[in-house]
Residue frames relative to the residue before (quaternion, step in Angstrom):
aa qw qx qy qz dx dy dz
X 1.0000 0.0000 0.0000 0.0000 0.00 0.00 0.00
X 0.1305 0.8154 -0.5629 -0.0360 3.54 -0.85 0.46
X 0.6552 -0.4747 0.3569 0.4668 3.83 -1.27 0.28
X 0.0862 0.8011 -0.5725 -0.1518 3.16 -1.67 0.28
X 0.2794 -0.8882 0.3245 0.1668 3.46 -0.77 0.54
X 0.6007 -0.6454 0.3365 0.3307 3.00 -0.96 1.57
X 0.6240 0.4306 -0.5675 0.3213 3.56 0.56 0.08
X 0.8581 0.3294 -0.2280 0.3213 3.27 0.75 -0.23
X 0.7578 0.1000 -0.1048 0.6362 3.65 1.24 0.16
X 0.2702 -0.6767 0.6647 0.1653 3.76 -0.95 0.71
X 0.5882 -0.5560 0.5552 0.1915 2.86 -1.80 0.45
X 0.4936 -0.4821 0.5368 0.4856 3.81 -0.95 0.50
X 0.5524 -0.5402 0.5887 0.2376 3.39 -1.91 1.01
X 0.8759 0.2194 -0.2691 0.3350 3.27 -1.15 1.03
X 0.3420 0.8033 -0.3163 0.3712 3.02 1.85 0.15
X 0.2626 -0.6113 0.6872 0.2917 3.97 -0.57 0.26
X 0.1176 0.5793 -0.8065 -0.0135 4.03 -1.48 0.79
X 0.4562 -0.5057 0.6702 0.2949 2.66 -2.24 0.40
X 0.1255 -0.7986 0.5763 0.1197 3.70 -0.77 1.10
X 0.2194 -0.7709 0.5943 0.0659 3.58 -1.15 0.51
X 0.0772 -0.7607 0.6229 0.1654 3.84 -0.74 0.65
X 0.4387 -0.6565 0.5367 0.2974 3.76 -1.08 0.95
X 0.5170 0.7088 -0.2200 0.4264 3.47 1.29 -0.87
X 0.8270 0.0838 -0.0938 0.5480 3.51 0.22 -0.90
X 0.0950 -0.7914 0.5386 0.2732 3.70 1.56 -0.91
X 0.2475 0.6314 -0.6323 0.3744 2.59 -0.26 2.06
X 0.0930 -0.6580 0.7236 0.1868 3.85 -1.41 0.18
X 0.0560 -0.5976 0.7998 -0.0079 3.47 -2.00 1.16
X 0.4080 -0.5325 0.6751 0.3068 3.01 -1.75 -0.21
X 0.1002 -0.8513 0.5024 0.1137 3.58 -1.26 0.52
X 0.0079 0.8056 -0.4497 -0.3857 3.61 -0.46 -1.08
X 0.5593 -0.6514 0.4510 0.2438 3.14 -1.09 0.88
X 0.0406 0.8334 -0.5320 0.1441 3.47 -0.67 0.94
X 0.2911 -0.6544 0.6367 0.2855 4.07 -1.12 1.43
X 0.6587 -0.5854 0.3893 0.2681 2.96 -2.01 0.11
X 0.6397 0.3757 -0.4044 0.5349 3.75 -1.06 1.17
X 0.6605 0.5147 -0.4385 0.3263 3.63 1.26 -0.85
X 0.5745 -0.6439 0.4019 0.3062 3.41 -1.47 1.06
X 0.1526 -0.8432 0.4508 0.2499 3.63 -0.81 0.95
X 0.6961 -0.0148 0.0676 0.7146 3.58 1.48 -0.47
X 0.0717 -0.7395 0.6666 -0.0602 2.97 -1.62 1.38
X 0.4663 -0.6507 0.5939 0.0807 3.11 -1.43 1.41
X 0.4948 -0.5289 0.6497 0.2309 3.02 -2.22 0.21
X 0.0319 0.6598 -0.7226 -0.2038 3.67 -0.98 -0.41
X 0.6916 -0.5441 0.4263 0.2098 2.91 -1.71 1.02
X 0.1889 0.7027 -0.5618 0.3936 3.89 1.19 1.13
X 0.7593 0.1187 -0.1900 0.6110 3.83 -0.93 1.01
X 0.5685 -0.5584 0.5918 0.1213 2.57 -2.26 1.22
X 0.8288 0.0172 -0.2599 0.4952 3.74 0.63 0.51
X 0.7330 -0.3080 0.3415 0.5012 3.63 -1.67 -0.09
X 0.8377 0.2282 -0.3710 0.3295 3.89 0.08 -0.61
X 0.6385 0.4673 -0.5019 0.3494 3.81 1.00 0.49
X 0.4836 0.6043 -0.4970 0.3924 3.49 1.68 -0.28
X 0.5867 0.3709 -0.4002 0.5984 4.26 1.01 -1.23
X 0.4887 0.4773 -0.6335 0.3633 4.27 -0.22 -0.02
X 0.7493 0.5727 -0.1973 0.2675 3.28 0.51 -2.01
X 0.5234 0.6123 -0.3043 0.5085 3.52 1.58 -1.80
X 0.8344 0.4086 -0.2669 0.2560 3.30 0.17 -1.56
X 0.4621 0.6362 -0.3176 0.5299 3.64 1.96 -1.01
X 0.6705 -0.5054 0.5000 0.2123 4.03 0.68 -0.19
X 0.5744 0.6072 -0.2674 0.4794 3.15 1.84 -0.03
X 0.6202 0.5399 -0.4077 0.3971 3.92 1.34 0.07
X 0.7037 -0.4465 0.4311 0.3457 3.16 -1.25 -0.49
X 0.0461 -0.8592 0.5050 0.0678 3.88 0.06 0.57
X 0.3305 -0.6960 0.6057 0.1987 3.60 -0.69 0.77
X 0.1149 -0.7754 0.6206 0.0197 3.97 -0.07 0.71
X 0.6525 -0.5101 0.5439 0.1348 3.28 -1.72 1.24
X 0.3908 0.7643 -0.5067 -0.0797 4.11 -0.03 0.10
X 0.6453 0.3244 -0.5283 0.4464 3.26 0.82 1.48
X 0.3793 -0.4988 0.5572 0.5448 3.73 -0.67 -0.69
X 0.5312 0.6310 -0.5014 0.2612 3.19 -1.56 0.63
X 0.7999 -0.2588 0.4351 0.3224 3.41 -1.68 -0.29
X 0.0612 -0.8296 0.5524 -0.0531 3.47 -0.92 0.97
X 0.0376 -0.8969 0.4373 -0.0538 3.48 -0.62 0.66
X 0.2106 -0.7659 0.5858 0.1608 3.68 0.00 0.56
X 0.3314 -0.6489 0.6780 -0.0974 3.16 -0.88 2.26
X 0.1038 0.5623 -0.7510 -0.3301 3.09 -2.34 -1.11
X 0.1991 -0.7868 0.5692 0.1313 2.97 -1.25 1.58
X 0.8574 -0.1726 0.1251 0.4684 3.30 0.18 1.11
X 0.6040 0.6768 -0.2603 0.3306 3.43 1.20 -0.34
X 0.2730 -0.6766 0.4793 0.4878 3.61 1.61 -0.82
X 0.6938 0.4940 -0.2783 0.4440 3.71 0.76 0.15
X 0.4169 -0.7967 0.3803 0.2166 3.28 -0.86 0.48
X 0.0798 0.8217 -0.5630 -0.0381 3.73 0.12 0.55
X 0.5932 -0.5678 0.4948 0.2844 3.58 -1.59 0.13
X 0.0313 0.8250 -0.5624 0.0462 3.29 -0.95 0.44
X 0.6385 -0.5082 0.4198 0.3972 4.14 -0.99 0.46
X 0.1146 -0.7927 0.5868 0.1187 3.25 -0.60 0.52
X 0.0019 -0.8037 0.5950 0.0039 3.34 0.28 1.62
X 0.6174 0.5800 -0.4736 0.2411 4.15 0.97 -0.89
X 0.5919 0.5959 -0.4129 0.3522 3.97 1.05 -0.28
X 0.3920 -0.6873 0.6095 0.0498 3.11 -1.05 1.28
X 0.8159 0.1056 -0.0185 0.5682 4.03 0.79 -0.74
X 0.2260 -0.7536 0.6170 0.0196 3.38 -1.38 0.66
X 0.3384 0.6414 -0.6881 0.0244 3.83 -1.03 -0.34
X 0.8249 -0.4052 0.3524 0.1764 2.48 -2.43 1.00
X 0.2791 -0.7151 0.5318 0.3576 4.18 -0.70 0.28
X 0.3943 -0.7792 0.3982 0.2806 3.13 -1.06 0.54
X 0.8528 -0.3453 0.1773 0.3493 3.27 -1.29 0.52
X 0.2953 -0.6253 0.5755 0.4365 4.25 -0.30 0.35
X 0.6436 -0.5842 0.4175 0.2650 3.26 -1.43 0.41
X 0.6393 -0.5966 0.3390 0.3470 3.66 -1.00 0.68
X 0.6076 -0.5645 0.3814 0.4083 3.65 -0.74 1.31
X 0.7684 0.3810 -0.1196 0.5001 4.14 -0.08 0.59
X 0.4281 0.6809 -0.3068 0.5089 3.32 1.35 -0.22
X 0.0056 0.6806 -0.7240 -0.1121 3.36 -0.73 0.62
């Protein structure tokens, strides 16, 4: 595995990377995402239980968090006590995660 840098190659879209900023020296995880694609959908409190509110979500009736650049994504909190997603433009380097370990592996 080795670093790469967003100035010069992206990651495949939908990919999990481990991202790294030289700037703050930090490491997240992100996911690459094109533009319009859906990054997280909600329920809304539509129907009288949990399986007509996921009918409703799925009918096109939730709340969709939409891609509206290409790029990296990252789940921040801006102050809100919630988490929400956002561009990760401060990362300077990316690589690929590696594989989970083989069923038996310790």
């Amino acid at each position: 595995m080795k670093w790469n840098r967003f100035s010069e190659i992206q990651p495949e879209y939908t990919n999990e990377v481990l991202l790294y900023s030289k700037e703050f020296e930090v490491y997240t995880i992100g996911k690459y995402f094109k533009v319009g694609e859906v990054i997280e959908r909600f329920m809304l409190g539509e129907g009288e239980n949990p399986e007509m509110r996921l009918i409703n979500m799925l009918r096109g009736k939730g709340l969709s968090i939409v891609a509206e650049e290409e790029g990296v994504y990252v789940q921040q909190d801006l102050g809100t006590g919630n988490l929400e997603y956002v561009r990760a433009k401060e990362f300077t380097h990316w690589m690929y995660l590696p594989e989970p370990p083989e069923e038996g592996e310790e």
